[in-house]
Structure formats: structure tokens, C-alpha cells
N, C-alpha and C positions, 0 to 999 in steps of 0.2 A: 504494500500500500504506500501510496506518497499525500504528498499535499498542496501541489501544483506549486511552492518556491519553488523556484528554479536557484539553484547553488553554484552554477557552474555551468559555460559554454564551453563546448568543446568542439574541435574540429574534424570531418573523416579525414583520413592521411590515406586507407588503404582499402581498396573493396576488390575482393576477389570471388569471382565466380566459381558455388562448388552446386554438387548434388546437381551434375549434366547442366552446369547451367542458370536451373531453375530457383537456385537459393543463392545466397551468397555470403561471403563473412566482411566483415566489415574492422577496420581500426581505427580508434576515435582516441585522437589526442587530445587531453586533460591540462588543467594548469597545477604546477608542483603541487605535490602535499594533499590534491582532493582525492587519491585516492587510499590516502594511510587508514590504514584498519580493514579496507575493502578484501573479504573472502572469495576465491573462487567459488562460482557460483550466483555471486551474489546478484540479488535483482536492480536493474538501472534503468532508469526512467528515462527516454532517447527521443527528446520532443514528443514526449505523450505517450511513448510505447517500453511496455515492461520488455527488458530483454536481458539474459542473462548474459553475466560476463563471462565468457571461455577462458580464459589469458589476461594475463597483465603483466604490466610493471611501474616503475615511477612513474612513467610518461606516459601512459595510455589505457587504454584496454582495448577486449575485441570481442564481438557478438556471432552470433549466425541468426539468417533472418531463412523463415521458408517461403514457398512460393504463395502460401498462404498470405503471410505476415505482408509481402512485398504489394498484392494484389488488392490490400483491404487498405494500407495506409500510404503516408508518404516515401515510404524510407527507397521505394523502387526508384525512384526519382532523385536519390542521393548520389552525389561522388566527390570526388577529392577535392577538400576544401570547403565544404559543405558545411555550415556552423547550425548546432543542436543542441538543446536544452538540453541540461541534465542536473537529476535528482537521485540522489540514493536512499533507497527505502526506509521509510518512517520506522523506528525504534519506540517502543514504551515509552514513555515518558518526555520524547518530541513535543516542540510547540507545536501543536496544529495550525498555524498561520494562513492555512489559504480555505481548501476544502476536501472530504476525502476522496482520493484519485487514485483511480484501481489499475491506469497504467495499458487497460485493453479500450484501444483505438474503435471508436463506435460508425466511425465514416469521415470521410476526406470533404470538406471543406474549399472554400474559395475567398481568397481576398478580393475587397468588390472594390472598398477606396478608404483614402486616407484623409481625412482632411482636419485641419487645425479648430479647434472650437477652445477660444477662452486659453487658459495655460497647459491645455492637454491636448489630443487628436482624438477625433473619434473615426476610429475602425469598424468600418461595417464588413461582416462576413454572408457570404451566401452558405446555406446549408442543403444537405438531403433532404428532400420531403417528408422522409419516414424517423426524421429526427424533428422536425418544427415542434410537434407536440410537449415535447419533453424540453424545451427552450423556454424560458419564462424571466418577465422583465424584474429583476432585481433579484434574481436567481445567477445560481453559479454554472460554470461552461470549463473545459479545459481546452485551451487551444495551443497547438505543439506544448503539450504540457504545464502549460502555463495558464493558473488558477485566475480566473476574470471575474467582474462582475458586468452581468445585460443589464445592458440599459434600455436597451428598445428590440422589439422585435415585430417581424412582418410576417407574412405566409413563408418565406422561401431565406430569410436573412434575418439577422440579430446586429446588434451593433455595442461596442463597450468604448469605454475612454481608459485611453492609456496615457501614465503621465510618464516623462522623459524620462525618470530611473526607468521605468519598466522595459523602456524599447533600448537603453545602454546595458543593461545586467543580463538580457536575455536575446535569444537570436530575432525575436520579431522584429527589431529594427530590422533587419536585411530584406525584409517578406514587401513583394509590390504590388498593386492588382495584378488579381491572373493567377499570384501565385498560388499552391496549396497547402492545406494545413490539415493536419489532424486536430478531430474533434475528438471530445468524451462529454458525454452528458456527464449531469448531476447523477450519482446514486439514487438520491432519494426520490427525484422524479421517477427512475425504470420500476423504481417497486409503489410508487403510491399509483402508475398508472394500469400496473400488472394488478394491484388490487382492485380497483376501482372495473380493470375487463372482467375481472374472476368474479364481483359481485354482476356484471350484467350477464354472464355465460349463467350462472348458477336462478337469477331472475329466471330466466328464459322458461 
């Protein structure tokens, strides 16, 4: 589990194609010292997507993504030089500062536009259709893992204000229209709305 801070940008250095092809491993280089105490194994939050770490050392780590993982989020669209949130898995006793983020990518997203409002930007994002439901104004969103709050939302888009820490500390500066992003809903939307169908299937 994470909580959408982002701790640390990091960069790909290396993506080599395995598994015929179809998958691939990836090495993402770290800034010194974020990755002391990190276990193999361990789970790494990779602009919104849990991925274990295979390898490491000071400078970096390395994943494998399947052709699953690649066809559902951003990460197929990655390569050298490529800059990406990153979070290392919530511990007991963590500040929860953002929201809880399970790290499994719900659908890929669109940047729509940028523009300046007052001392922040407001970022509108286009969404999937079978995610709108689960979008709600002053509710939480994970976009490339990164814990937001909506501000507004339409049939097909949502929109948040981001203030200038946010787009220096994390990779969404670099992100333009067009580009894409991993979403994750809110937790507590997929199960208030899985209850609310299981009361109308059970009405029936």
C-alpha cells in the first residue's frame, strides 16, 4: 500500500526486452540514499504502478513489467530517460499524508491542458468512461501516483490544481496535453459503489 507522496523521481536508464518480446525489465535510477533499507522484493510504487524490485544497488533498481502490466498502463510507452514517481511502501506507523493507494493502475488517462489560474495551474485530465462514476468533486484520484485532490469534474474529465512544489518534486511537470497518465481511483469509491450495485442486484 502507498499514499500517493511521491519521495523521489527517478529516471529509466535501461529497458530490455524479455519473455519473446512481450515483457520487459526495466532500470530506474534513484537519487543517493533512497534506496537504504530497501529489501529485495520489495514493493515500488513506479508513477502509480506496484512493481517489485528484482535487483538493486546504490544507484538504482530494476522491475519486470508483463505484457499484461504494459497493455493496461503507461509504463509500454516508457524508455531511457523517462522520469517517474516513486514511493516505497507504507510501513505501520507512516504519516498517511495523501490517500490510501493500492498501486494497481485502474486505466490510462489523458492530459487535456494546463493553464494558470491565481498562484496554481489547473490541470484538466480526460478519463475512461467506465471510470467517471467513481471521480467525484473534492474527492481523491491518483494520477502517475501522485495523490490529488478534484476539483471539478465533467462526463469524460476531472480537473485538480496543482501548486508549483507539486509539479518540481514530482514528474508531472514534464507531462503536456496529449500526454498519458495513469489513473487509480479512490478505494473507497470501488467499494461504496460495488455496494450500492449488490443492494440493487439483490432488490431485483
Amino acid at each position: 500500500m502507498f499514499t500517493g507522496i511521491v519521495t523521489a523521481v527517478g529516471r529509466v536508464v535501461a529497458v530490455t526486452p524479455i519473455g519473446g518480446g512481450r515483457d520487459m525489465r526495466l532500470r530506474i535510477e534513484t537519487p543517493a540514499g533512497w534506496l537504504d533499507g530497501v529489501a529485495l522484493g520489495a514493493s515500488i510504487c513506479c508513477s502509480g504502478c506496484c512493481l517489485t524490485a528484482v535487483s538493486f544497488d546504490a544507484a538504482g533498481f530494476e522491475v519486470e513489467a508483463s505484457a499484461e502490466t504494459l497493455s493496461r498502463t503507461t509504463l509500454g510507452t516508457w524508455g531511457v530517460g523517462t522520469r517517474i514517481n516513486l514511493e516505497r511502501s507504507l510501513r505501520m506507523g507512516d504519516e498517511l499524508g495523501g490517500h490510501i493507494v493500492s498501486g494497481h493502475v485502474d486505466g490510462v488517462g489523458e492530459v487535456v491542458s494546463v493553464e494558470p489560474e491565481n498562484g496554481s495551474h489547473r490541470w484538466t485530465f480526460r478519463l475512461p468512461a467506465a471510470l467517471a462514476p467513481y471521480v467525484a468533486e473534492k474527492g481523491s484520484v491518483a494520477v502517475d501516483g501522485v495523490s490529488l485532490t478534484v476539483n471539478a469534474v465533467t462526463r469524460d474529465s476531472f480537473g485538480v490544481n496543482l501548486i508549483l512544489h507539486t509539479t518540481e518534486v514530482t514528474a508531472l511537470g514534464t507531462k503536456r496535453p496529449g500526454d498519458p497518465v495513469n489513473l487509480e481511483i479512490d478505494m473507497l469509491a470501488r467499494y461504496v459503489a460495488r455496494m450500492m450495485a449488490f443492494r440493487t442486484e439483490m432488490a431485483a
